[in-house]
N, C-alpha and C positions, 0 to 999 in steps of 0.2 A: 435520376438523381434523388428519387421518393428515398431509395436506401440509405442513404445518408442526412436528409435534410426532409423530412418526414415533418418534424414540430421546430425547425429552424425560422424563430424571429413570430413564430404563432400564440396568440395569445392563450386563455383559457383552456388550457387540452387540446385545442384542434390540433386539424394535422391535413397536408395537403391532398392525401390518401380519401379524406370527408370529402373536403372541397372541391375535388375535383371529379365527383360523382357524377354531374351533369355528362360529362366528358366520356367517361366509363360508360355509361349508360349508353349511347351514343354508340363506342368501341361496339359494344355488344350486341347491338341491332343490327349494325353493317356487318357481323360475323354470325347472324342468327345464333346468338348464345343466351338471348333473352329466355328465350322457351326452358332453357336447361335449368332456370331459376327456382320453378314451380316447388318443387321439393321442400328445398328451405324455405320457402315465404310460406308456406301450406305450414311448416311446423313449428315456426315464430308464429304465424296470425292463430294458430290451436291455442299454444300455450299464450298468447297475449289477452285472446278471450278468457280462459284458465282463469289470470291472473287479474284481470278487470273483475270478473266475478269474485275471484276472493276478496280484493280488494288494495286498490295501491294508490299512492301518489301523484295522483295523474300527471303534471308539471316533468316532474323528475323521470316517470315513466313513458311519457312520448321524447324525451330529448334522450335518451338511455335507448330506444326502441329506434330511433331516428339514424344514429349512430351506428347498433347494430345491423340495419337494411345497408349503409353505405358499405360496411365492413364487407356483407355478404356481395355486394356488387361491386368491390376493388379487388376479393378475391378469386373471382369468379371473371375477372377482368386479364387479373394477373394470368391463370389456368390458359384461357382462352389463348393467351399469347405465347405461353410458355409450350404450351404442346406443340405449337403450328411452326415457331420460329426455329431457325439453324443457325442462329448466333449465340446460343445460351453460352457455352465454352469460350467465345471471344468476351460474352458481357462480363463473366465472373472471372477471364483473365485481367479485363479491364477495373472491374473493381477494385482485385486485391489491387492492383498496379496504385488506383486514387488513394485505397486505403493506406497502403506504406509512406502516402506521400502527407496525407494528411497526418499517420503516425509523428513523421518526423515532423513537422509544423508544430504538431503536440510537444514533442523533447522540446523543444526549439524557443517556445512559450516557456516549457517549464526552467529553461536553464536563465532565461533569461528573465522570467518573472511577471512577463506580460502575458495578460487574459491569459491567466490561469484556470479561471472559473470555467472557460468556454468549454475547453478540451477536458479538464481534469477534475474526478471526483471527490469533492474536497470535507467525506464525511466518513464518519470513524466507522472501519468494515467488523471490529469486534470490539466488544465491553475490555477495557485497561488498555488499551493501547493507543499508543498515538495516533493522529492523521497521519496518513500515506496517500500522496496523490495515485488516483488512479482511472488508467485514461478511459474515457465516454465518450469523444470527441463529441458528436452534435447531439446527443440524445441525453434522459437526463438521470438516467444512472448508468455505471459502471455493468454492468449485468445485463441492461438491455444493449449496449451496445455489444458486448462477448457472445449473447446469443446470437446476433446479426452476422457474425462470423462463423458461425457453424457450416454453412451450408458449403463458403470458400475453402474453410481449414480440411473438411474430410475432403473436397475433391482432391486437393494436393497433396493430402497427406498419403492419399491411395495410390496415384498418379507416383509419387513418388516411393512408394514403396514396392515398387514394380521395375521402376526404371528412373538409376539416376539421371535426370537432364538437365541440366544444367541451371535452364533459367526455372524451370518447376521447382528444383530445391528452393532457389532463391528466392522465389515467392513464397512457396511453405515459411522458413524462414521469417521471411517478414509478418505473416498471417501468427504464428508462434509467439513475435516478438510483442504484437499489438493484444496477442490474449494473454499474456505474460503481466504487459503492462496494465489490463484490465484488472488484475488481481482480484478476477471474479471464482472465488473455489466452488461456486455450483456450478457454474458450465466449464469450468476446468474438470468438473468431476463427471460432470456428464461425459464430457468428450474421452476419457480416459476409460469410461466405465465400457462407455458406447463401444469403442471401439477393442477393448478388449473383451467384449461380449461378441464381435464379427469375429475375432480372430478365433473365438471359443469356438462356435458355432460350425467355423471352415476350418477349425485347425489342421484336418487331416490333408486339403490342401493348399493350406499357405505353406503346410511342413513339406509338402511333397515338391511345390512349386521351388526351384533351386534362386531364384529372382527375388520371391519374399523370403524365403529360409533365410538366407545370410545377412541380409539386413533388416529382419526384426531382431535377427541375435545378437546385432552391434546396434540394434535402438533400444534393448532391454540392457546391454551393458552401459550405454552411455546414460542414458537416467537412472540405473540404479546408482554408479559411480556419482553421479551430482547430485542428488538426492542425499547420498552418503557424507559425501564434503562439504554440503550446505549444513547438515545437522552437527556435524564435528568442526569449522570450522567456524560458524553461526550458529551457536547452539540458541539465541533469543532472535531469531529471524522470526516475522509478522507470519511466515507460513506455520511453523513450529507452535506458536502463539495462540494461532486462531484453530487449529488442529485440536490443540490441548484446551483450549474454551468450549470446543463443538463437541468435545469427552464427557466434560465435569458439567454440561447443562449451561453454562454461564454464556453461550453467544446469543443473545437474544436476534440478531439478525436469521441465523439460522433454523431458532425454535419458533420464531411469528410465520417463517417462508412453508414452512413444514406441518407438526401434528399440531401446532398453537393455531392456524388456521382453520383446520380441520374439526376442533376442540369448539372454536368460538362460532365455525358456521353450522355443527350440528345443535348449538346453546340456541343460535336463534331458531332453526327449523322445532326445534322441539316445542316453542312456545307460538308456531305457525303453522304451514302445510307440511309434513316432512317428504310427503309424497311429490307436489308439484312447486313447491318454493315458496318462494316471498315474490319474486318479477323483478325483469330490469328497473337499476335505478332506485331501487328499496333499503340496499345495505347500511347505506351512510342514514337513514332514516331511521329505520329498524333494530339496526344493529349495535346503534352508537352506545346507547346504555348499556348492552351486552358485552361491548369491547370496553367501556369503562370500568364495569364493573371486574370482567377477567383480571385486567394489567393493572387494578386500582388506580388509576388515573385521580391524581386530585383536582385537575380541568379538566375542560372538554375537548377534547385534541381536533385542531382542523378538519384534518384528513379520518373518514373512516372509511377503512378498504381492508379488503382479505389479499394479503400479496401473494398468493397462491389459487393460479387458473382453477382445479378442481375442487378446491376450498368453493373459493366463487362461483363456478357451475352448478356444487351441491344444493349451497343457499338461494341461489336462481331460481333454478331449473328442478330444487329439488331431488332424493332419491331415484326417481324413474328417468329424470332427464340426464343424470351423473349415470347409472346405467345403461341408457341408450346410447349415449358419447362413447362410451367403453366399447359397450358391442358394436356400432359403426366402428372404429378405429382399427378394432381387428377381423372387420368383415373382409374392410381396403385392402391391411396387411395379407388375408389370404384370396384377394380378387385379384389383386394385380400380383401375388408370387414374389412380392416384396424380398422375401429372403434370398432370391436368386441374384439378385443385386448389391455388392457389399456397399456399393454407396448409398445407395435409398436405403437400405437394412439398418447402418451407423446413424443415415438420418432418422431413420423413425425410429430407433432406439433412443436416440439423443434427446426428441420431442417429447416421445413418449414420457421417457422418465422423468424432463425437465417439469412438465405439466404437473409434477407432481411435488414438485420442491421451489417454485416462483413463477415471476409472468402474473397476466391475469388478461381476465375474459378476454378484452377488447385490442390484444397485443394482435396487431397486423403482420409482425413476424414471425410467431408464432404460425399462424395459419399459413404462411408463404412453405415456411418450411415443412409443414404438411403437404402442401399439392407437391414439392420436390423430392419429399421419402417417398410418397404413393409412385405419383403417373409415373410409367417406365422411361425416360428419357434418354440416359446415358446408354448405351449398349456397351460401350467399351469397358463398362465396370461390371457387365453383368459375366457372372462366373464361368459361363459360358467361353467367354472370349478373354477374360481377365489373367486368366491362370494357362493362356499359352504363352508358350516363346513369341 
């Protein structure tokens, strides 16, 4: 129940994923998966010296550093179990199944006007336009929860583009309707882009395969057609809207997620290490005058964060640590043959490019959906077996 209720009723940031490290830990000994830890603790404790030597925060920097060892040992937790277990296809049938359910509880609040707040995003998603509720259920933006559906929406959307079954649509369907209601357009665009970058890549047999042929040509006909009669019908619909602000420069959500990120964490590296960073835990210290000074802030705003994972890894970890992230990522993608797989493929395409437009460091689903594009798990997607009768 981590996937849903992760920071449900927690206070300060936490999240049960921290809390429950003792536990993890524990998991890991009784599966000898401790030993496989070495790696990462060996390149946290390099750079943690690094970064004590240049100089940091200490307070901010053991509770930032604390944080990321639990990370490293929840996902490492997660891995452990995901490779060994033969329920993974029952867990993710059963999620979406809570998710549609908790979807509708969501409608259900909104029609009726009770805890609103719970389920629904109740902050303006672009400059001039009104509030749109938009559904988060437990988490506490609209965005982080669309990402959490990635992993359910390509298996079904694959699954069903193979073979219509009945109750597979109907879950596609519902996983559709809840990223619909997210009216998250970066991981709507991720999962559009993703997935038309898998079809690019195999075109020559999804065209050949007569299974995918015929109904990718009536899922390009049905979204072009709606697509069509949304803009001629709704020609001021919030998609049309926010399309047309992410044009002209004016969605400030979409320029802070992106090169405004990018912009303010090379502003600080330049006046620090550009090589090995600033260290966990520094930004909101370091960075704040720097983010002031960019967006002219006439206060000093609560929050100082870079809402973009490789924004924040640059400023971390530095130039060399942002390149070594880079070259691990695609060492995975060609150790495990990731492309032979259209689900892990759509998945680390999906991540991949997401990392580069929101999220940040310490996103827990993030890194899940990493170990799920990498380790080979699915066979049934792998093209091998995919593209027969």
């Amino acid at each position: 129940m981590i996937f849903f209720f992760n920071k449900v009723l927690l206070p300060f940031g936490l999240q049960y994923s921290i809390l429950l490290t003792p536990f993890f830990i524990y998991y890991l000994h009784q599966k000898d998966g401790l030993n496989k830890l070495r790696l990462p603790f060996i390149l946290l404790g390099i750079y943690s010296l690094i970064h004590l030597c240049i100089g940091v925060v200490i307070k901010d920097f053991m509770i930032s550093t604390t944080i990321m060892v639990s990370l490293i040992i929840y996902v490492a937790t997660f891995f452990q179990y995901y490779k060994s277990s033969i329920y993974v296809d029952a867990i993710i049938k059963k999620l979406t199944q809570l998710n549609f359910g908790f979807t509708l509880l969501a409608l259900l609040s909104l029609i009726s006007n009770q805890f609103v707040g719970i389920f629904w995003y109740l902050v303006p998603f672009t400059a001039g336009y009104q509030v749109i509720p938009r559904l988060k259920l437990f988490e506490l933006e609209a965005s982080h929860y669309s990402l959490m559906l990635l992993p359910l929406f390509f298996y079904y959307f694959w699954l069903v583009l193979k073979k219509l079954d009945r109750t597979n649509v109907l879950l596609f369907l519902s996983l559709a309707l809840s990223l619909t209601l997210s009216f998250s357009l970066g991981v709507i665009a991720v999962v559009v882009l993703s997935i038309s970058l898998v079809l690019l890549i195999h075109a020559l047999r999804f065209i050949r395969f007569k299974a995918t042929r015929n109904k990718l040509g009536g899922l390009i006909l049905i979204a072009g057609l709606g697509l069509f009669l949304l803009f001629i019908l709704f020609p001021d619909n919030p998609l049309l809207f926010r399309i047309h602000n992410i044009l002209s420069g004016a969605d400030t959500s979409g320029r802070g997620r992106t090169y405004e990120a990018f912009e303010i964490g090379w502003q600080v590296l330049q006046v620090n290490n550009p090589y090995f960073g600033i260290g966990l835990g520094q930004f909101k210290i370091i960075g704040r005058e720097i983010l002031i000074y960019y967006y002219q802030f006439s206060g000093t705003p609560q929050v100082a964060r870079l809402p973009n994972c490789m924004a924040e890894t640059l400023v971390v970890y530095g130039g060399i640590g942002f390149a070594l992230k880079l070259l691990f990522q695609c060492f995975l993608f060609l150790k495990f043959k990731v492309y032979n797989n259209i689900y892990q493929l759509s998945l680390f395409l999906g991540i991949f490019i997401y990392q580069f437009t929101g999220s940040y460091l310490f996103n827990s689903m993030e890194y899940i959906i990493w170990v799920m594009a990498i380790y080979p798990k699915f066979s049934s997607f792998h093209c091998a077996h995919y593209f027969k009768s």
